[in-house]
C-alpha positions in Angstrom: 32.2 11.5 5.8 29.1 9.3 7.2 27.0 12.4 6.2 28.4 11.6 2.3 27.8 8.1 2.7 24.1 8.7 3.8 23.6 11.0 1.0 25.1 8.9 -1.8 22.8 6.2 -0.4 20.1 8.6 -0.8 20.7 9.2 -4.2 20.9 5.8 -5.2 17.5 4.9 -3.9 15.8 8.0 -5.1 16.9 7.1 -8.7 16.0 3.2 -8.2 13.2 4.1 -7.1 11.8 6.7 -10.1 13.0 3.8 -12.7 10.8 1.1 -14.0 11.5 -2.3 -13.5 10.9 -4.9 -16.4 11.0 -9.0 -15.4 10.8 -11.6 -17.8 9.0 -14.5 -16.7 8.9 -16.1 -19.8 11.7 -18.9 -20.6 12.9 -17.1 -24.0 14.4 -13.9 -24.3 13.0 -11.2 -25.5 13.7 -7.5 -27.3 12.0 -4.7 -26.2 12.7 -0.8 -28.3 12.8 1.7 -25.1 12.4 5.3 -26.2 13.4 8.2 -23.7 14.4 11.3 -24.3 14.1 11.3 -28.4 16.8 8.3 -28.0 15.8 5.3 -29.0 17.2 1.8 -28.3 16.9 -2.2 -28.4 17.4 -4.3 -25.3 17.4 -7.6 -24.9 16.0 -9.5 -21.3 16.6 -13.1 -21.3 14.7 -15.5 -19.4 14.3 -14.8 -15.6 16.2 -11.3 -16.2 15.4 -8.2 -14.6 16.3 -4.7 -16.0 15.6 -0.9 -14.6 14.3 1.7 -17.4 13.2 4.7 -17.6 14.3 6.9 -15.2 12.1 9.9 -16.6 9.6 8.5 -18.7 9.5 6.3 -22.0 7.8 4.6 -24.5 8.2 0.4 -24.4 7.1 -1.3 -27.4 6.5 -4.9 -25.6 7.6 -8.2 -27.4 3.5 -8.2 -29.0 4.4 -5.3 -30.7 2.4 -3.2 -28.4 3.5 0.3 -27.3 3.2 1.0 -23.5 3.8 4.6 -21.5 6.0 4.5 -18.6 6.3 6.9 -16.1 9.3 5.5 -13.7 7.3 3.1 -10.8 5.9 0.3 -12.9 6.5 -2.9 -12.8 6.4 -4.9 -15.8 5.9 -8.4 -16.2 6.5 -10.7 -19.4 4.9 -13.6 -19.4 3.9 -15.9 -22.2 4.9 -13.2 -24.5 2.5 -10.2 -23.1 3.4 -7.6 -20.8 1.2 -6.6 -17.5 2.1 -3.8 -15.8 1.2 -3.3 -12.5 2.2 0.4 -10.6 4.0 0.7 -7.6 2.0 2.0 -4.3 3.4 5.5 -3.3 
């Protein structure tokens, strides 16, 4: 059972850790259109709001309107309505 347990845990941090994380630093929400997989979709991240994407890949089209490749480790940050994003050491 503690062999399950371990695994499971495994698992969980595996897939955290292939998805990209997205913060918003800015004090509005904003909407983001997150494509993955042919699928796409419109999430909203209010103010101070973190939210994991992309566990395989995906196109972001940022609050500017610009479209940004992610891979899985980034980091994004939104701040003053631009995104930076910054890549996670291996």
């Amino acid at each position: 059972m503690k062999s399950l347990f371990i695994a499971g845990s495994l698992l969980m941090f595996a897939t955290a850790a292939s998805a990209a994380t997205i913060v918003n630093k800015d004090d509005k929400a904003h909407m983001l259109v997150i494509t993955e997989g042919g699928q796409q979709a419109e999430v909203g991240i209010a103010p101070g709001q973190s939210i994991g994407v992309c566990n395989g890949g995906c196109f972001v089209t940022m609050p500017n309107g610009d479209r940004e490749t992610l891979s899985g480790g980034e980091t994004v940050e939104i701040n003053g309505g631009k995104a930076t994003i910054n890549t996670r050491p291996i």
